[in-house]
ROKE-106218 format. One record per residue (C-alpha): x, y, z; residue in one letter. Coordinates in steps of 0.25 Angstrom, whole numbers, padded with zeros to 4 digits, always signed. Layout:
XYZA/...
This chain:
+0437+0330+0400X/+0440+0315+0392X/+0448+0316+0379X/+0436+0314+0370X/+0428+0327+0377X/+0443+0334+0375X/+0441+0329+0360X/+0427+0333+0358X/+0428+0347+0365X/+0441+0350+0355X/+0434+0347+0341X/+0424+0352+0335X/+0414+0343+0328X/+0411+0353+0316X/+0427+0355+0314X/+0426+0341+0315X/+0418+0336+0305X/+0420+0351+0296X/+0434+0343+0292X/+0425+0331+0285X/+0412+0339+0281X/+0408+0352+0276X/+0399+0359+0288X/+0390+0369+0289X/+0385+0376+0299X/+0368+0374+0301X/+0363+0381+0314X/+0373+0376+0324X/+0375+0364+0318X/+0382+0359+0306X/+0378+0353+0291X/+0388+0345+0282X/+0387+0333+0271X/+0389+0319+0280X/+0403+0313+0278X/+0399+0299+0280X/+0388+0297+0269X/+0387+0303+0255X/+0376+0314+0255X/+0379+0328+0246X/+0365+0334+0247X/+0361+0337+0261X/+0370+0340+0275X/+0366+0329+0284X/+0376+0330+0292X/+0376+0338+0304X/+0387+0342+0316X/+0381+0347+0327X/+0393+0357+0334X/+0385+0358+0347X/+0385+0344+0349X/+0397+0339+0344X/+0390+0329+0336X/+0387+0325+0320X/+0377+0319+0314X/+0373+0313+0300X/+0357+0314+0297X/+0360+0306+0283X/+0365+0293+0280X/+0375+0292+0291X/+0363+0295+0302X/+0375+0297+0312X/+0381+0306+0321X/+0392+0307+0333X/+0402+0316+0337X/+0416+0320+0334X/+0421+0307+0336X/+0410+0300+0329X/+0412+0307+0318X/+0427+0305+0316X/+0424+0289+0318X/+0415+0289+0306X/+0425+0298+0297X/+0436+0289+0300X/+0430+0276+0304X/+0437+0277+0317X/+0433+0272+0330X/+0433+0282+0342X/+0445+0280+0346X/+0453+0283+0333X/+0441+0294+0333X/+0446+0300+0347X/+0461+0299+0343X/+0459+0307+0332X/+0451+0318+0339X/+0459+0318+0348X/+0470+0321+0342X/+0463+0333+0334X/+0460+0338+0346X/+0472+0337+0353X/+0467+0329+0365X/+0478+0319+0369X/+0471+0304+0372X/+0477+0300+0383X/+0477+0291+0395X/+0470+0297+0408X/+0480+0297+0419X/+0475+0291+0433X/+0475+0308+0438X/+0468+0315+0424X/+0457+0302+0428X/+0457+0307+0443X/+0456+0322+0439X/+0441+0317+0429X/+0435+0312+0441X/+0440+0323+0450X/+0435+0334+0442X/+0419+0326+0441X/+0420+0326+0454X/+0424+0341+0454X/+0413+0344+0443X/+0402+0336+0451X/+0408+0344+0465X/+0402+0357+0457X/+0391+0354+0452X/+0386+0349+0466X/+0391+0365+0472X/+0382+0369+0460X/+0370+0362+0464X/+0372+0367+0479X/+0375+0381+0474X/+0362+0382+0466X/+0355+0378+0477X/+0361+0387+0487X/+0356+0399+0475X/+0342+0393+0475X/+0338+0388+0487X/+0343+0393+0498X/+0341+0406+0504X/+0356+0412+0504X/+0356+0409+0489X/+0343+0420+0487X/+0353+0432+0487X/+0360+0425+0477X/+0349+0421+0467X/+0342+0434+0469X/+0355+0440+0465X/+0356+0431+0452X/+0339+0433+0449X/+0339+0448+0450X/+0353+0454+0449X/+0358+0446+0439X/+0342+0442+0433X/+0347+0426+0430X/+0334+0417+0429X/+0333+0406+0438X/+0334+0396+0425X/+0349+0405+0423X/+0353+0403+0438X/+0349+0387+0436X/+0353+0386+0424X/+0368+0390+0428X/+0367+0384+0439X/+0372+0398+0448X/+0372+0397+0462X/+0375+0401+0477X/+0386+0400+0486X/+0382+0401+0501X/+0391+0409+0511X/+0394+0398+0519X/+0407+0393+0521X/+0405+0378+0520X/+0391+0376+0514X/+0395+0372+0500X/+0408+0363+0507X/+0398+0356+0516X/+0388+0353+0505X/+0397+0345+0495X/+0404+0340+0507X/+0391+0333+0509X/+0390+0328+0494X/+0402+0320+0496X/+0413+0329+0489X/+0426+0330+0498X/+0432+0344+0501X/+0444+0341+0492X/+0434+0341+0480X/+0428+0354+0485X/+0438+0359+0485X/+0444+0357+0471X/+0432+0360+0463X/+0433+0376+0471X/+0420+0374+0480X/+0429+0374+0491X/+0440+0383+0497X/+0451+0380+0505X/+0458+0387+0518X/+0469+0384+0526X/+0468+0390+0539X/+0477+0390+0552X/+0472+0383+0566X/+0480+0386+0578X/+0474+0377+0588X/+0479+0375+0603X/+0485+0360+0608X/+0485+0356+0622X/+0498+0361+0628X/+0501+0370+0617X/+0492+0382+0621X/+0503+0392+0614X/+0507+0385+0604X/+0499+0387+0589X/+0499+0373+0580X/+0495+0380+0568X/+0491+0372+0556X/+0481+0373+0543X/+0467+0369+0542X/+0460+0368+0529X/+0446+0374+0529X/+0437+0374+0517X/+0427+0382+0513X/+0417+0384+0501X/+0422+0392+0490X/+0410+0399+0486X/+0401+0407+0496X/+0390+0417+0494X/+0393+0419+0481X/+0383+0415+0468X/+0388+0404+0461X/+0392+0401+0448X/+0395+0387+0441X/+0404+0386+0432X/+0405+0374+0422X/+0414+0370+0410X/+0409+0372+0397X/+0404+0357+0396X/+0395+0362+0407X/+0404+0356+0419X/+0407+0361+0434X/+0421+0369+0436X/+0418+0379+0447X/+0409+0390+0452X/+0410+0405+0449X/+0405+0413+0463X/+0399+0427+0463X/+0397+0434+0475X/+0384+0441+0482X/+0390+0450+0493X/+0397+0461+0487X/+0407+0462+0497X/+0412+0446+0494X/+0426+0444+0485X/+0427+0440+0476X/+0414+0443+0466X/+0417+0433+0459X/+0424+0418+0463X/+0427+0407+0454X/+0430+0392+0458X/+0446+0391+0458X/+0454+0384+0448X/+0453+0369+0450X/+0451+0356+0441X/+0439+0362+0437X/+0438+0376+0437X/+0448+0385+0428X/+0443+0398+0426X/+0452+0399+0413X/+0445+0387+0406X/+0432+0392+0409X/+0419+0401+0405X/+0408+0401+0411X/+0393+0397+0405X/+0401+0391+0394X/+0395+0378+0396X/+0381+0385+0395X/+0386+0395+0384X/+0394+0386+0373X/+0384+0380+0365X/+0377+0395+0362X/+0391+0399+0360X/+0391+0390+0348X/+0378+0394+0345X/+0380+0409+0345X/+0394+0408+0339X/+0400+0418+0351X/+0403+0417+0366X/+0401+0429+0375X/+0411+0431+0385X/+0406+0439+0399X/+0414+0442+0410X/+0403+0435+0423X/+0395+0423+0426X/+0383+0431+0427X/+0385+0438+0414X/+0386+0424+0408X/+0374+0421+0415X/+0365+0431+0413X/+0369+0431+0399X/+0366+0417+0397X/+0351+0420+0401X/+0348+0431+0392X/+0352+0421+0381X/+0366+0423+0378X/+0369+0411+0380X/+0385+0411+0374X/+0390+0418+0385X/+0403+0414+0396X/+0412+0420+0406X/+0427+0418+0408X/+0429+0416+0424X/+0433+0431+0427X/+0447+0430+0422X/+0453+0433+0409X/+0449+0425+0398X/+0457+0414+0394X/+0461+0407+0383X/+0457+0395+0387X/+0443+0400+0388X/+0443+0407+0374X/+0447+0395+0367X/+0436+0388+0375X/+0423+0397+0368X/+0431+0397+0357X/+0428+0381+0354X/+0413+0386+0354X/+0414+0400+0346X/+0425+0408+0341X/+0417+0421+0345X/+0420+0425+0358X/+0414+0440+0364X/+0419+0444+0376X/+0410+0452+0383X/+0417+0461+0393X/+0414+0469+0406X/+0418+0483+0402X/+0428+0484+0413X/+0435+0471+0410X/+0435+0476+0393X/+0437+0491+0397X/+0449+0499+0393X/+0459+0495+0405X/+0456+0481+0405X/+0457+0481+0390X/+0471+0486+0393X/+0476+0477+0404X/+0472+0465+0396X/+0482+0473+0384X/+0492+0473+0394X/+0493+0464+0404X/+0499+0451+0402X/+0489+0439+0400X/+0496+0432+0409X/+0494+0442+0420X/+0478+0440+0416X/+0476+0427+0418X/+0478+0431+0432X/+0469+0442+0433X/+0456+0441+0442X/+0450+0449+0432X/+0444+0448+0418X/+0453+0457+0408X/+0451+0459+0394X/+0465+0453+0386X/+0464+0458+0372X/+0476+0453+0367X/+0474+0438+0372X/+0458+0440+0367X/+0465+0442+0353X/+0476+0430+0356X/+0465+0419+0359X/+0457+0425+0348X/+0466+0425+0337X/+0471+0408+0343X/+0458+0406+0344X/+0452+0411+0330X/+0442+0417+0339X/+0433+0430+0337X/+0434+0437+0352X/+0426+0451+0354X/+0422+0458+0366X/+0410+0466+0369X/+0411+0477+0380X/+0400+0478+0389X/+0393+0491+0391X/+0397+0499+0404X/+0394+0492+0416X/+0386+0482+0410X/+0388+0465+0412X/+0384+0457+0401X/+0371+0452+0412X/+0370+0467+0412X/+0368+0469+0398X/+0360+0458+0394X/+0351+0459+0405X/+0347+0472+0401X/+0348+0472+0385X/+0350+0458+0380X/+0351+0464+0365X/+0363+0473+0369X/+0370+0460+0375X/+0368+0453+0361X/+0373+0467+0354X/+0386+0470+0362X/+0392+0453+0361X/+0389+0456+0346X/+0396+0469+0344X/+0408+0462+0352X/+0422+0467+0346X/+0434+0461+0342X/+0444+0461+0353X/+0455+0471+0347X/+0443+0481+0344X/+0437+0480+0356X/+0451+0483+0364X/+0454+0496+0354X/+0441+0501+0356X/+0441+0500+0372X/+0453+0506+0372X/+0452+0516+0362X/+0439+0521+0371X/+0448+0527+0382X/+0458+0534+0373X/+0458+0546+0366X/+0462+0542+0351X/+0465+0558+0347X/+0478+0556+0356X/+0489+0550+0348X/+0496+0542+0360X/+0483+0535+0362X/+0481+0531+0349X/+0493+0526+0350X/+0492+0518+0363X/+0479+0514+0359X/+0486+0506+0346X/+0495+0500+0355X/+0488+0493+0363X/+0477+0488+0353X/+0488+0484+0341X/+0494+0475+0348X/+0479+0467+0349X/+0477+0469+0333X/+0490+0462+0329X/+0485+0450+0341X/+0473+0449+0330X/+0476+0437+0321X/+0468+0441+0308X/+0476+0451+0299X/+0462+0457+0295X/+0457+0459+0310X/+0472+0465+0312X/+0470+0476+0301X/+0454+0478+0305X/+0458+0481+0318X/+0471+0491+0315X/+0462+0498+0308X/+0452+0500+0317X/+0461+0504+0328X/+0466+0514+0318X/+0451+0519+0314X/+0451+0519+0331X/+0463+0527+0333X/+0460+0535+0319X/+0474+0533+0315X/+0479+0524+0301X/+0481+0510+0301X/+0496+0512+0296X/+0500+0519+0309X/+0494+0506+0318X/+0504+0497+0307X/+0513+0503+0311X/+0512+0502+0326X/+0509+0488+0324X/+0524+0482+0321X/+0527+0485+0335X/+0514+0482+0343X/+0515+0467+0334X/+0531+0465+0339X/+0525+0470+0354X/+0516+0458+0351X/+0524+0447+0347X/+0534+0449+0360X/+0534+0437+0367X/+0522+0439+0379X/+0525+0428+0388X/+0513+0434+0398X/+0505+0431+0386X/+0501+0417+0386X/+0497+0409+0375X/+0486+0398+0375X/+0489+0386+0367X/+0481+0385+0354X/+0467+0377+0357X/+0471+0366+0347X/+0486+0363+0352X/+0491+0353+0359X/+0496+0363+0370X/+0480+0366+0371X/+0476+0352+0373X/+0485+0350+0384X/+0480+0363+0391X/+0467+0360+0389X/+0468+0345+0393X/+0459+0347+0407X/+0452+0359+0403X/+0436+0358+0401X/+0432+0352+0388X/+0430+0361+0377X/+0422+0361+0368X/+0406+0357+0365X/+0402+0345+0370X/+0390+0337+0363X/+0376+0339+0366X/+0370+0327+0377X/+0386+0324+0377X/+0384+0324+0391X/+0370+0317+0393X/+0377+0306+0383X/+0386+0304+0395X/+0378+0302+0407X/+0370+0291+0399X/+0383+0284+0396X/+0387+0288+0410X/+0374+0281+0416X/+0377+0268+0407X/+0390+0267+0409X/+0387+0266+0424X/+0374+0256+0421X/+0376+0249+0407X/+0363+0241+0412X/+0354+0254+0409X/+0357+0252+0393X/+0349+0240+0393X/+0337+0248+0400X/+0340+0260+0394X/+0339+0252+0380X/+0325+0245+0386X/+0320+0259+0389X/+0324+0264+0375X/+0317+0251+0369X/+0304+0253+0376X/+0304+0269+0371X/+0306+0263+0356X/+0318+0270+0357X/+0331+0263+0351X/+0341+0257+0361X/+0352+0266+0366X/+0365+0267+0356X/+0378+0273+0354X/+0373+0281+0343X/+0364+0288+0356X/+0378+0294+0361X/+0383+0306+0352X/+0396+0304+0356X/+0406+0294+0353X/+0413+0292+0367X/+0400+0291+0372X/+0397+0279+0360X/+0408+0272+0361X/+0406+0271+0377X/+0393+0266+0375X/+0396+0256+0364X/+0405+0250+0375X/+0394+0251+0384X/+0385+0242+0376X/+0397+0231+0374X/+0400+0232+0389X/+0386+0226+0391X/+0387+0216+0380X/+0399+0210+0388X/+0401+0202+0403X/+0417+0204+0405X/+0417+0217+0411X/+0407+0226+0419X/+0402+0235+0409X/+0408+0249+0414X/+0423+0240+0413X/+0420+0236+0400X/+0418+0248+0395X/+0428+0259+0401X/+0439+0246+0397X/+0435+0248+0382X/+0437+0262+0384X/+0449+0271+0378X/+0456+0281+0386X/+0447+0292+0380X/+0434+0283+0382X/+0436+0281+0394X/+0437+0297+0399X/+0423+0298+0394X/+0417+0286+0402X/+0423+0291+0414X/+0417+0306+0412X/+0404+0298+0408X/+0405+0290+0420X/+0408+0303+0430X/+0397+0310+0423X/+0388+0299+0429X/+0396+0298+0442X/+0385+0301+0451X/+0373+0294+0445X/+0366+0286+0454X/+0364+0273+0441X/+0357+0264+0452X/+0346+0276+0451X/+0333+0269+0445X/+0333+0282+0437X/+0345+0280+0431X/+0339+0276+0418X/+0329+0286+0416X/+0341+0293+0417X/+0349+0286+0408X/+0336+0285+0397X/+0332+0300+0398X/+0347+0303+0395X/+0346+0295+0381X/+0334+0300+0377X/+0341+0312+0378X/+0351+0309+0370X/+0344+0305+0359X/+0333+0317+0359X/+0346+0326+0360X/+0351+0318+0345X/+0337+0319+0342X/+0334+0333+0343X/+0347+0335+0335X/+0345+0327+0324X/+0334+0332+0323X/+0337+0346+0322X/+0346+0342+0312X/+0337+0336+0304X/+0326+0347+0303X/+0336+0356+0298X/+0341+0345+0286X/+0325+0344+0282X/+0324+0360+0283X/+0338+0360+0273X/+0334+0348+0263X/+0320+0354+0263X/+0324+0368+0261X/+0336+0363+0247X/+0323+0351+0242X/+0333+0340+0249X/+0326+0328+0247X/+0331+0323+0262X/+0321+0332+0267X/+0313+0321+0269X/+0323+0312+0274X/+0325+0321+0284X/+0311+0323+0288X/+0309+0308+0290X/+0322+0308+0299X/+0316+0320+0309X/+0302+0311+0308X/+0311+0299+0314X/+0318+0308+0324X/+0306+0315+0330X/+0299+0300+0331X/+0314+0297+0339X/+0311+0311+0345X/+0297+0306+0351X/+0302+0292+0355X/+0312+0298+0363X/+0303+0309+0370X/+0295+0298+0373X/+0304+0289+0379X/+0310+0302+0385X/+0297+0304+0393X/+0292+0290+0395X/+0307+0291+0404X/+0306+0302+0412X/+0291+0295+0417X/+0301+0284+0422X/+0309+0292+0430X/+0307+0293+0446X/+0308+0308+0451X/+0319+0310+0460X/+0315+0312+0475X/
């Protein structure tokens, strides 16, 4: 992850720009007066949170993101932009050392190693004969769609011992490699050959033997939230295999703690619907992806982590954990009580701990309840037979300290003095955890309605569960808060947080392709001329990393001292240059003499621009609705603005499909 994605994924646009103008929210986007022009009668200014972007439909006619903004507030450049950033968000701008350079390319090459074990995978599920008890299994067990099994790419593991190892053998990929992205295991076994002469004598020594990780087993990837490769999780068909469930192991990429899976998929609902649903398996996530609840994740088996709270905390403060009965159940509820967090983390299985729910809750200012499940029910289970219910239950979801004392309260016999007693000592200690002083007192007296006894006799058992409390816990470990320094050092070579802009990544490739071949600009600008469309620009890239990059590119063809790639990555800061080297791995494999590279290349800008278009245009519609509705006078401005952009909308759809007639199918 460069310094400029760390900066990006750490602030957030509308607190941003909430500092400078007065928001409010408008569906999912955002309204204020513009900053940069005198206007007092009509919000032309809109932030768009998804995207990260900002745009001006008044005088200023301009737009950008966090950086781009900050430029024109201050009339800075980008790098006093980026200094400033970055010191808000507590990223450190350094120099890159020779081995963080050689760990970046190491783990593309890693990320690419995956993604080619996908592909094979999926294949093995689809079209081959020993996958067909696997994808039956997935259609009628488990009722996914072919469109879910694509569209999450699931797959299968054949029981061979060698296939998957032979196979990316053949794509070039050492065994090293294999063997640090998990595809691969390693054992060391003992030869005892014969020599000549030495008939009785045993020469012992190791032997290093590999074989693939994965076998039999359905197979599920697992990517970052920015939607890239870190590991598989495997779930086995034959009862009788150990274990059920087998992730990749920890490495460069995969960390189980720093991961959830379908959140790549699941956060841009999850700022939509303002709430994340946490469930316990892949297939729950899956399956409740399909039925169109879409803002659902799943930790990797294990405990959740702080890590990962703070992580879906950056897209919504509402987090609802929905829980196998056995794992929120009375006994579990008790061992995550008792036992010592740092005895959990090292638990195989998922156990419900109260107390640091409350902890990451109250450090978070986050709203964490849990639904309990009905008997024998998985979430796929429940929404596959009553989707209404599924919706009922997340929304009935409780508090964490009312969902513990009513668990507990429901194996106990409350006439019984000595269990009332017990009962309060284990669920006082979770109400003085709570932060608020009002959730404090609501919760005492609803324990004390509970256990039908008066507030005042909980007060008074409180001294001394509150000095139980503040004993020093050193099994109790605390995570650093998300915005210290300490947290931006743990969080250095973590996966970029945050939301990444909309196209930021087809933005890229097309920068990616000419920074490979500058020579396209000039055809791609011919190609532009001919479809009546204006010649490629700055202003085309959302970004400002990627503008100030191809600013450079245009001077490096305007100049004959260097080749153009030199000129540019030598004009480049430290930070800058992180970005052109992702850029340039993310177009590592492009073939650029292919003829169809610059269909390639054209269809990506046309893209780009329709995407701007379409939210512009939006936009747009809904400033006429609003003028028209308060008798603005700007209505008609407006309407002639949307009559320019939907002429813009039929050029490009044009050019758009007078380019693909260009372009040769591949054989």
């Amino acid at each position: 992850m460069s310094t400029i994605d760390e900066v990006k994924a750490r602030i957030d646009i509308v607190d941003l720009i909430s500092e400078t103008v007065q928001l409010r929210r408008s569906g999912k986007n955002y309204t204020g007066f513009c900053p940069f022009h005198t206007n007092t009668r009509t919000p032309a200014f809109a932030v768009f949170q998804e995207s990260g972007t900002w745009r001006c439909f008044g005088q200023c006619n301009e737009g950008g993101d966090i950086f781009r903004f900050v430029m024109k507030k201050e009339g800075w450049d980008f790098s006093e932009a980026l200094r400033y950033l970055a010191e808000r968000a507590g990223v450190q701008l350094h120099t890159p050392t020779a081995e963080e350079q050689a760990e970046a390319e190491e783990h593309a090459v890693l990320r690419n190693l995956l993604e080619e074990a996908t592909v094979f995978y999926h294949h093995q599920l689809l079209h081959t004969s020993q996958g067909k008890v696997a994808l039956d299994y997935l259609r009628d067990k488990r009722s996914l769609s072919d469109e879910t099994i694509e569209a999450f790419g699931l797959g299968y593991a054949p029981p061979g011992w060698e296939i998957l190892l032979e196979h990316l053998k053949r794509k070039g990929y050492s065994e090293t490699e294999l063997v640090e992205a998990g595809l691969v295991s390693v054992r060391e076994e003992t030869a005892t050959p014969e020599p000549p002469g030495a008939a009785d004598a045993e020469i012992r020594h190791p032997k290093r033997h590999l074989y693939d990780r994965f076998r039999n087993r359905i197979m599920f990837p697992i990517r970052d939230e920015r939607g890239r490769m870190t590991g598989f999780g495997a779930r086995i068909l034959n009862p009788d295999d150990v274990p059920k469930f087998l992730n990749s192991p920890q490495g460069p990429l995969f960390d189980k703690g720093r991961l959830l899976y379908g959140l790549d998929r699941a956060r841009k609902v999850i700022r939509d619907m303002e709430q994340v649903v946490i469930v316990e398996g892949y297939l729950d996530v899956i399956a409740l992806h399909q039925a169109g609840f879409q803002n659902a994740v799943s930790p990797m088996g294990t405990a959740l982590t702080g890590h990962q709270l703070n992580l879906l905390k950056r897209y919504n403060p509402r987090i609802v954990l929905a829980l196998d009965p056995d794992i929120a159940g009375s006994q579990a509820t008790l061992r995550g009580l008792q036992v010592a967090r740092q005895s959990l983390e090292h638990s195989s299985d998922p156990v419900f701990d109260a107390r640091g729910l409350i902890s990451h809750e109250a450090r978070l200012q986050a709203d964490i309840r849990v639904v309990t499940l009905p008997d024998g029910q998985d979430p796929d289970e429940v929404v596959a037979g009553d989707p209404q219910l599924w919706a009922k239950l997340v929304a009935d979801a409780r508090p964490v300290v009312i969902h513990v004392m009513e668990t507990l309260a429901g194996d106990r016999n409350l006439d019984d003095p000595k269990e009332k007693t017990e009962l309060a000592n284990q669920v006082l200690p979770l109400i003085e955890d709570v932060a608020s002083p009002i959730e404090r007192d609501t919760y005492r007296q609803r324990l004390a309605r509970l256990l039908k006894v008066s507030e005042r006799a909980l007060l008074e058992m409180a001294p001394q569960t509150v000095r139980s409390r503040r004993r020093p816990q050193p099994a109790v470990r605390q995570e650093p808060l998300p915005d210290s320094p300490a947290a931006a050092s743990q969080e250095k070579k973590s996966a970029a947080l945050g939301a990444y802009a909309v196209g930021y990544g087809l933005e890229a490739h097309c920068l990616g392709v000419l920074l490979r071949r500058p020579d396209l600009l000039y055809q791609v600008d011919r190609r532009l001329q001919e479809a009546s469309l204006a010649r490629l620009t700055a202003e085309d890239f959302r970004h400002s990393d990627h503008q100030a990059i191809f600013r450079l590119l245009q001077e490096s063809m305007d100049q004959d001292m260097a080749e153009p790639l030199n000129f540019i990555m030598s004009s480049l800061n430290l930070a800058m240059m992180e970005v052109a080297d992702e850029i340039l791995v993310r177009t590592a494999k492009l073939d650029t003499g292919d003829d169809r590279v610059l269909d390639d290349l054209l269809r990506g800008i046309l893209d780009l621009r329709r995407r701007g278009l379409y939210q512009n245009l939006d936009y747009l519609r809904f400033l006429q609705e609003e003028a028209l509705t308060e008798g603005d006078l700007r209505a008609n401005q407006y309407r002639e603005m949307i009559s320019d952009y939907v002429r813009a909308k039929m050029l490009l759809d044009k050019a758009a499909g007078r380019n693909s007639n260009r372009i040769t199918p591949s054989r």
